[in-house]
Structures are given as C-alpha cells and as structure tokens.
MOPAC internal coordinates of N, CA, C and O (Angstrom, degrees):
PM7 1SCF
backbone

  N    0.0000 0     0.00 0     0.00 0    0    0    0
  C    1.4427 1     0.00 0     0.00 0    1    0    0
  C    1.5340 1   110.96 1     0.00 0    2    1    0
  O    1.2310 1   117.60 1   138.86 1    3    2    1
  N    1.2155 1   122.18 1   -41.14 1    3    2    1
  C    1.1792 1   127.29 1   178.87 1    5    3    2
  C    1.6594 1   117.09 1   -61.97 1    6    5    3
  O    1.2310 1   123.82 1   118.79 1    7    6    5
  N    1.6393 1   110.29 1   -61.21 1    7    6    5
  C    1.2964 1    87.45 1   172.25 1    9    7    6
  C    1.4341 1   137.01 1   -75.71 1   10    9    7
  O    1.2310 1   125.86 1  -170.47 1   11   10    9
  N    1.2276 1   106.35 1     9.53 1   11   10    9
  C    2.0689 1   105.52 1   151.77 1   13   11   10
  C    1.2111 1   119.16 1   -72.60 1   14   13   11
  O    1.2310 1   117.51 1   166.00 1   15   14   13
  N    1.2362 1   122.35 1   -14.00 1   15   14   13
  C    1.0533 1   132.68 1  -138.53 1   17   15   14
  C    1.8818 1    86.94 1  -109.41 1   18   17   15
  O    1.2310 1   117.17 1   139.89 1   19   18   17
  N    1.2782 1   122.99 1   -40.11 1   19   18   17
  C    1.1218 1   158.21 1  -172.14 1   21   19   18
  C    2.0530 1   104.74 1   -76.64 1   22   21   19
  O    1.2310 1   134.07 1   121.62 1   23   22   21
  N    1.2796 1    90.40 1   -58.38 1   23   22   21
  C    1.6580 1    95.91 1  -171.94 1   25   23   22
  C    1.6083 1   101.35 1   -80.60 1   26   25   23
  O    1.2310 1   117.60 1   156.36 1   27   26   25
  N    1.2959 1   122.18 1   -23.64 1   27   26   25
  C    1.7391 1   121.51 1  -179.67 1   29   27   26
  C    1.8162 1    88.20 1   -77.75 1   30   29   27
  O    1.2310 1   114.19 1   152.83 1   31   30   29
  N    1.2303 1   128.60 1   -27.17 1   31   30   29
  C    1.4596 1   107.76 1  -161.10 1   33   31   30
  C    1.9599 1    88.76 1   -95.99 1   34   33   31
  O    1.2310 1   121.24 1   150.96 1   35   34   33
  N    0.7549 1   115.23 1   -29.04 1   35   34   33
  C    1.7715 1   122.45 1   177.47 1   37   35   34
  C    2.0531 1    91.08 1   -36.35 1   38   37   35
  O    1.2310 1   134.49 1    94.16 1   39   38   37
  N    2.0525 1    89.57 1   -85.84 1   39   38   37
  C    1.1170 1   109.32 1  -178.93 1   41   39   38
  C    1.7496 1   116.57 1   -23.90 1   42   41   39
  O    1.2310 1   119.73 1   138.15 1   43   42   41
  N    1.2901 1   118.11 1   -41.85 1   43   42   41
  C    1.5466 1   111.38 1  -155.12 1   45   43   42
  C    1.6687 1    83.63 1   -98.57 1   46   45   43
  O    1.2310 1   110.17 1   159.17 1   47   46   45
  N    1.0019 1   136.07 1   -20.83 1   47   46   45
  C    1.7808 1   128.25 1   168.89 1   49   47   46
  C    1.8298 1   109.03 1   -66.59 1   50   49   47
  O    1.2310 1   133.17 1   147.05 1   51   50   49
  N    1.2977 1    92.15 1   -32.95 1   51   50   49
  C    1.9831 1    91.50 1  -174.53 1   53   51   50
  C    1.8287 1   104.47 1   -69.93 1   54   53   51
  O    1.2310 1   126.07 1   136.20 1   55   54   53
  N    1.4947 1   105.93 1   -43.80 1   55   54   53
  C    1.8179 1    98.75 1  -177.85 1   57   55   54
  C    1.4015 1    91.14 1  -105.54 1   58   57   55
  O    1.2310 1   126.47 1   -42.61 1   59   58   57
  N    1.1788 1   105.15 1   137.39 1   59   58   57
  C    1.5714 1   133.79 1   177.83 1   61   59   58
  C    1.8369 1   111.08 1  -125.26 1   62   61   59
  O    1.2310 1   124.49 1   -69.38 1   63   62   61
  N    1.1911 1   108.99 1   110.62 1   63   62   61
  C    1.5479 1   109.17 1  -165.66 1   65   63   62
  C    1.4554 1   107.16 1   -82.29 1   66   65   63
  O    1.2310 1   124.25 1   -62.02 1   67   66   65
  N    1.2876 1   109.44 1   117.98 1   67   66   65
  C    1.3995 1   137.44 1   173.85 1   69   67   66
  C    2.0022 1   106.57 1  -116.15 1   70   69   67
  O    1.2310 1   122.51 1   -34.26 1   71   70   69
  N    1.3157 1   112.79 1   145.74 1   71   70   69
  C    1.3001 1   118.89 1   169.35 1   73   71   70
  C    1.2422 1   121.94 1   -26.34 1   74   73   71
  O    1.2310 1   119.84 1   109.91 1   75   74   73
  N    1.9459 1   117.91 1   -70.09 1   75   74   73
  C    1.2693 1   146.09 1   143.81 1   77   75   74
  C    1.5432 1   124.46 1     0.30 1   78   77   75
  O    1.2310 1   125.02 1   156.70 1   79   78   77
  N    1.6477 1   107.97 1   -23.30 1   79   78   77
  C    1.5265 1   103.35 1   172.04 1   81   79   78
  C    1.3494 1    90.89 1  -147.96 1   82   81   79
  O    1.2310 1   108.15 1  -137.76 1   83   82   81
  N    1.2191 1   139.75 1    42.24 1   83   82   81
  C    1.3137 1   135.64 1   125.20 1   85   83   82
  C    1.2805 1   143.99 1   -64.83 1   86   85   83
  O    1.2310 1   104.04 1   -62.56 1   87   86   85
  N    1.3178 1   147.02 1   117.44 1   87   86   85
  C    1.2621 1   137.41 1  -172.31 1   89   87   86
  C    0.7361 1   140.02 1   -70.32 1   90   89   87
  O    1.2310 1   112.51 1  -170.98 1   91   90   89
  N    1.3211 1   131.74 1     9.02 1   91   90   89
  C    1.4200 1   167.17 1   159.44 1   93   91   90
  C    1.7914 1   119.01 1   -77.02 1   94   93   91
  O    1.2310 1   127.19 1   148.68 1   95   94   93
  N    1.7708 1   103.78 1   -31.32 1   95   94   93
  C    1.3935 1   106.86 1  -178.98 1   97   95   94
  C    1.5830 1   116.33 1   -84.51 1   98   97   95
  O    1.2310 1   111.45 1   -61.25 1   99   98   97
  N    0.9186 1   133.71 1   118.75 1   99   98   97
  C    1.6918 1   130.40 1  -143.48 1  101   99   98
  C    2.0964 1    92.35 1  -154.98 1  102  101   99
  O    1.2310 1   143.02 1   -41.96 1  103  102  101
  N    1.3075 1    72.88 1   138.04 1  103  102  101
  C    1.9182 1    87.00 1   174.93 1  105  103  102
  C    1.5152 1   120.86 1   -63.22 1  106  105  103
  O    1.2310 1   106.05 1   -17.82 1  107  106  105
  N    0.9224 1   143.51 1   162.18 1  107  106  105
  C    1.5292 1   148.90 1  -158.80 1  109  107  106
  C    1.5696 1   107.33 1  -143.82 1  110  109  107
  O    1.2310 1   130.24 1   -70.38 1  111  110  109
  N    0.9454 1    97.86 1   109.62 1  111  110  109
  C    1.7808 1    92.82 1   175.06 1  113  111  110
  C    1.7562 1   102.54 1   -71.91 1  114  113  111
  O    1.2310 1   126.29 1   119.72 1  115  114  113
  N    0.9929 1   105.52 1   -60.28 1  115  114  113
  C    1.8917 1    97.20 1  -176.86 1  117  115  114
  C    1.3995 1   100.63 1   -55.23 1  118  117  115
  O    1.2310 1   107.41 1   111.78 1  119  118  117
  N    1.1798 1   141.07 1   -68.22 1  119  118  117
  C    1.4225 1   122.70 1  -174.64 1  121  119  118
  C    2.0258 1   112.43 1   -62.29 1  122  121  119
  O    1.2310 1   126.79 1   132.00 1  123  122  121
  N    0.6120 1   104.55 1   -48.00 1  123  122  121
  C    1.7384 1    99.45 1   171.63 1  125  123  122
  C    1.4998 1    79.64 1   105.54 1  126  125  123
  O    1.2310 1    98.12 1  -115.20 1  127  126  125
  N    0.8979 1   156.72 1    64.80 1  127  126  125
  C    1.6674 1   145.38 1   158.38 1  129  127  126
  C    1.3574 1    92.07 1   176.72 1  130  129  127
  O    1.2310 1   129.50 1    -8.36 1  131  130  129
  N    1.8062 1    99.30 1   171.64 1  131  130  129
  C    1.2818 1   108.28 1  -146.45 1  133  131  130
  C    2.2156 1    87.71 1   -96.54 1  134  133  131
  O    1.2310 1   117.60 1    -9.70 1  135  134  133
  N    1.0618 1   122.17 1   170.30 1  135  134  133
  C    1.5169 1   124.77 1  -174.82 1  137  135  134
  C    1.4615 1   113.23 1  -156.66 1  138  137  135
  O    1.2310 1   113.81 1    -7.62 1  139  138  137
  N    1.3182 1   129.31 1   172.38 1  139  138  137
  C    1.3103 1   118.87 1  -159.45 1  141  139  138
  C    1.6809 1    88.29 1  -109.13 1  142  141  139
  O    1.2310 1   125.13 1   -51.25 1  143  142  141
  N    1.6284 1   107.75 1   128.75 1  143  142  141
  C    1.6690 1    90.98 1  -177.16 1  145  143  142
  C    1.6214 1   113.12 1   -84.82 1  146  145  143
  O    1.2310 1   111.35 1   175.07 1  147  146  145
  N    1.0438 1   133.89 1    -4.93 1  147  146  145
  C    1.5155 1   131.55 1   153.47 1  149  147  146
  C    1.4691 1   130.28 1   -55.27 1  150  149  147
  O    1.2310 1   126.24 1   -47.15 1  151  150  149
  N    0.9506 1   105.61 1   132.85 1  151  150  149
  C    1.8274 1   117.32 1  -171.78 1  153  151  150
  C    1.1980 1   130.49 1  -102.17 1  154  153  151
  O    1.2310 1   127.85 1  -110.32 1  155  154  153
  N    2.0442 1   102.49 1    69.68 1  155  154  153
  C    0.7959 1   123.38 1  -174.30 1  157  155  154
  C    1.7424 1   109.09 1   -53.55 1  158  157  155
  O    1.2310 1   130.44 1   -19.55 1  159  158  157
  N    1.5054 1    97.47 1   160.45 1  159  158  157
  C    1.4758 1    94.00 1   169.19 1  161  159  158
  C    1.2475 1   101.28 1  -114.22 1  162  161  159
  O    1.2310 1   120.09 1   -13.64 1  163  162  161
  N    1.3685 1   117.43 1   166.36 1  163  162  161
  C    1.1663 1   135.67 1   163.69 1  165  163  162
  C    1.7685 1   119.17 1     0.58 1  166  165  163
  O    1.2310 1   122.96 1   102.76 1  167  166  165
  N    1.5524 1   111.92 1   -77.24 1  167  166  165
  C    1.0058 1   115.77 1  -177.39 1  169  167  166
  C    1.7660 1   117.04 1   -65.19 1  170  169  167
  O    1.2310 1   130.42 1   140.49 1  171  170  169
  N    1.1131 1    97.51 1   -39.51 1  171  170  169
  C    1.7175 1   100.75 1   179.06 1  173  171  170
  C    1.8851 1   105.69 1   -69.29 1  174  173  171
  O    1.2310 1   120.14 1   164.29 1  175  174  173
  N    1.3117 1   117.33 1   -15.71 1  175  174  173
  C    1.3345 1   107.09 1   179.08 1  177  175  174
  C    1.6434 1   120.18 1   -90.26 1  178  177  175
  O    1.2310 1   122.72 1   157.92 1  179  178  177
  N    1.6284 1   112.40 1   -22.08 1  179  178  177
  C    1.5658 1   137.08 1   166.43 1  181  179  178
  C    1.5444 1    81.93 1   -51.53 1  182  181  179
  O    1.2310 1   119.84 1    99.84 1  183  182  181
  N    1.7636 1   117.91 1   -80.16 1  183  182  181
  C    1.2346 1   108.78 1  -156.58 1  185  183  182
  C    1.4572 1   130.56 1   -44.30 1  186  185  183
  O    1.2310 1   125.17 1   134.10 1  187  186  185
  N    1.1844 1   107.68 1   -45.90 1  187  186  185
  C    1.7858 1   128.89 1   169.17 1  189  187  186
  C    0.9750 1   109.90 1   -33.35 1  190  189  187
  O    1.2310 1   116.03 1   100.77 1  191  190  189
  N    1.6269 1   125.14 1   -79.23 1  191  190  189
  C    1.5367 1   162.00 1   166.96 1  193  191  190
  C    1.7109 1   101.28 1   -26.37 1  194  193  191
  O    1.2310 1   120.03 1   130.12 1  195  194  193
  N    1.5106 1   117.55 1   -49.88 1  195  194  193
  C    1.4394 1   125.46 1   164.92 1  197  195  194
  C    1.3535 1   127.19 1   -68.42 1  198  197  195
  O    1.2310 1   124.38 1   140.01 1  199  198  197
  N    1.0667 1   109.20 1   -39.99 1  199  198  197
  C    1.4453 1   112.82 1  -159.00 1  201  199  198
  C    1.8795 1   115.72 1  -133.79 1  202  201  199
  O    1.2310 1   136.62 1  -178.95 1  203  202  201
  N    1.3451 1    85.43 1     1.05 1  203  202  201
  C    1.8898 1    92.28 1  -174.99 1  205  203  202
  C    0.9838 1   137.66 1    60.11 1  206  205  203
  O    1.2310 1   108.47 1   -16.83 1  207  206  205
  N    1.3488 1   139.17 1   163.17 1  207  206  205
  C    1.3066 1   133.95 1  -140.02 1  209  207  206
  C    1.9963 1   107.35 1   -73.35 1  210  209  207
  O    1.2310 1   134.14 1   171.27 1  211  210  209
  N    1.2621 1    90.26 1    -8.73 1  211  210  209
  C    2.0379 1    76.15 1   177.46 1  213  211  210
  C    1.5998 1    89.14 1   -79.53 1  214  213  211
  O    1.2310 1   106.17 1   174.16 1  215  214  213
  N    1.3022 1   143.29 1    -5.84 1  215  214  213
  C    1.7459 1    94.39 1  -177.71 1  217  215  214
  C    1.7459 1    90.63 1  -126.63 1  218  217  215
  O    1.2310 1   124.04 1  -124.60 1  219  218  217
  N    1.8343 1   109.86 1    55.40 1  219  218  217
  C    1.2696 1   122.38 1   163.74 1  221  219  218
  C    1.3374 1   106.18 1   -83.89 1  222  221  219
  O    1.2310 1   111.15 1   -38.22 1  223  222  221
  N    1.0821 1   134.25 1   141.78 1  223  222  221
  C    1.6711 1   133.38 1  -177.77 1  225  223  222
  C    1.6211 1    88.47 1   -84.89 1  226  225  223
  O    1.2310 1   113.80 1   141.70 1  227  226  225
  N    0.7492 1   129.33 1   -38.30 1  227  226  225
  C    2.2937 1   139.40 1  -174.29 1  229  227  226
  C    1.2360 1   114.32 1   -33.18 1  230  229  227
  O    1.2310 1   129.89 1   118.70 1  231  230  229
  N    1.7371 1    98.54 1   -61.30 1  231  230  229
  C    1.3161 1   142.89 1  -166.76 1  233  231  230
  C    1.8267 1   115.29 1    -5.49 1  234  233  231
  O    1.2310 1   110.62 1   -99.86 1  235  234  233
  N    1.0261 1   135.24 1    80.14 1  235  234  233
  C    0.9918 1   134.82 1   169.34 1  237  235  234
  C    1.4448 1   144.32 1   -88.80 1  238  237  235
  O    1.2310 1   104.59 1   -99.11 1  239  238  237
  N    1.5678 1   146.07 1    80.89 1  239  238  237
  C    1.4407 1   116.65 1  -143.97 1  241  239  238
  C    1.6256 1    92.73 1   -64.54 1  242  241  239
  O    1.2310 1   126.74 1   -23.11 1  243  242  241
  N    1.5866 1   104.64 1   156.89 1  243  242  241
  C    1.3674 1   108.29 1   175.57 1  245  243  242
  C    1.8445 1   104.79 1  -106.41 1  246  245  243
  O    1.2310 1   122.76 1   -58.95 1  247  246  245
  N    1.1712 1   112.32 1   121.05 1  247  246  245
  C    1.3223 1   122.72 1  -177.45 1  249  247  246
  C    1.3837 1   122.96 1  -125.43 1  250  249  247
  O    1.2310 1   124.31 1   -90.87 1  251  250  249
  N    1.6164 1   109.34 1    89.13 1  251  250  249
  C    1.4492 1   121.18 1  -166.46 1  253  251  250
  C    1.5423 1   103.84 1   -64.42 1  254  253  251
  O    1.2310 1   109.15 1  -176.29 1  255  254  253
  N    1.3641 1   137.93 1     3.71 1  255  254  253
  C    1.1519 1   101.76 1  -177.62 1  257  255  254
  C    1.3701 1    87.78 1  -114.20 1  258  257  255
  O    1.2310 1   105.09 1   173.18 1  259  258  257
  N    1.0225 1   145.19 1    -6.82 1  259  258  257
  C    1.5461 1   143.46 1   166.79 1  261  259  258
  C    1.3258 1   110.17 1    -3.49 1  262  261  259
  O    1.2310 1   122.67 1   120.16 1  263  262  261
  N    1.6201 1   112.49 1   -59.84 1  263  262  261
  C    1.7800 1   105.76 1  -153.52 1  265  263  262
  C    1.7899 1    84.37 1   -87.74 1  266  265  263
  O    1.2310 1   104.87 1   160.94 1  267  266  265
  N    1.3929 1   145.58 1   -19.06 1  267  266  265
  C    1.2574 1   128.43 1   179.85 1  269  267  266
  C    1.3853 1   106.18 1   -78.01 1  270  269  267
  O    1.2310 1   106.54 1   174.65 1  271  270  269
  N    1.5034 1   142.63 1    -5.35 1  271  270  269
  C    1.4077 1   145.51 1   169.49 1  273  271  270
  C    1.5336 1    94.72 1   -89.98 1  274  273  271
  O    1.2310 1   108.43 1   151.98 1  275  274  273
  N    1.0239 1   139.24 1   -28.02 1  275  274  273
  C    1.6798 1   126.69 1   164.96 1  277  275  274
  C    1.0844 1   127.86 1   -84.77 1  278  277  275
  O    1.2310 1   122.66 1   158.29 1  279  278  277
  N    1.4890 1   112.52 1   -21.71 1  279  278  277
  C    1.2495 1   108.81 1   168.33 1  281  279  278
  C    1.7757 1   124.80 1   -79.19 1  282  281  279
  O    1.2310 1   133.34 1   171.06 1  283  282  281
  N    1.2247 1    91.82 1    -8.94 1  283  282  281
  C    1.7814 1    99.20 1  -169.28 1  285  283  282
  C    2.1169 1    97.57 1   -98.01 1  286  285  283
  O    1.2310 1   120.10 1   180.00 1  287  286  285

C-alpha cells in the first residue's frame, strides 16, 4: 500500500503545472504570443499570477498524443 502511495506522490512531483503545458494555452495571431484561451476573471487571474498554474481551476495537462492512444 505504501509504495502506491509513494509512486502516485513521485508521479505528481515529475509534472508540475505551469501554463506552458496546459491545453488551454494556445497562440494568438493578434497578440503574436501564446495566451490562456479561458476567461479568467479577475479573481481567478490574481490567483494564477500568485500562485501558478496548479491552483488554476482551467488547468489541463495538455497531452498531444492522447487521441493516438485512442485511436490504437
């Protein structure tokens, strides 16, 4: 029991949620840089801005190979 307990806490130290691998953060042609496409408000963007993307309610890991593990 313990070492699951051990390898789930490993796992959540290796991905650390930053904007950058959210699926939500997507390039902008009018802005020329990449932006978060959710519309945060106010308070949810203080929090972000404070505390970084783990205490984004959005938060998505973005995992491009996702739809090739469903399709196979």
């Amino acid at each position: 029991m313990e070492k699951k307990e051990k390898k789930k806490q490993e796992k959540k130290q290796k991905i650390k949620p930053d904007c950058e691998t959210c699926q939500y953060y997507d390039f902008d042609d009018e802005y020329g840089d990449y932006i978060c496409s959710q519309m945060l408000d106010e308070d949810e963007m203080v929090r972000v801005m404070e505390y970084g993307a783990a205490d984004c309610p959005y938060y998505r890991f973005y995992d491009e190979y996702m739809m090739v593990r469903k399709q196979n």
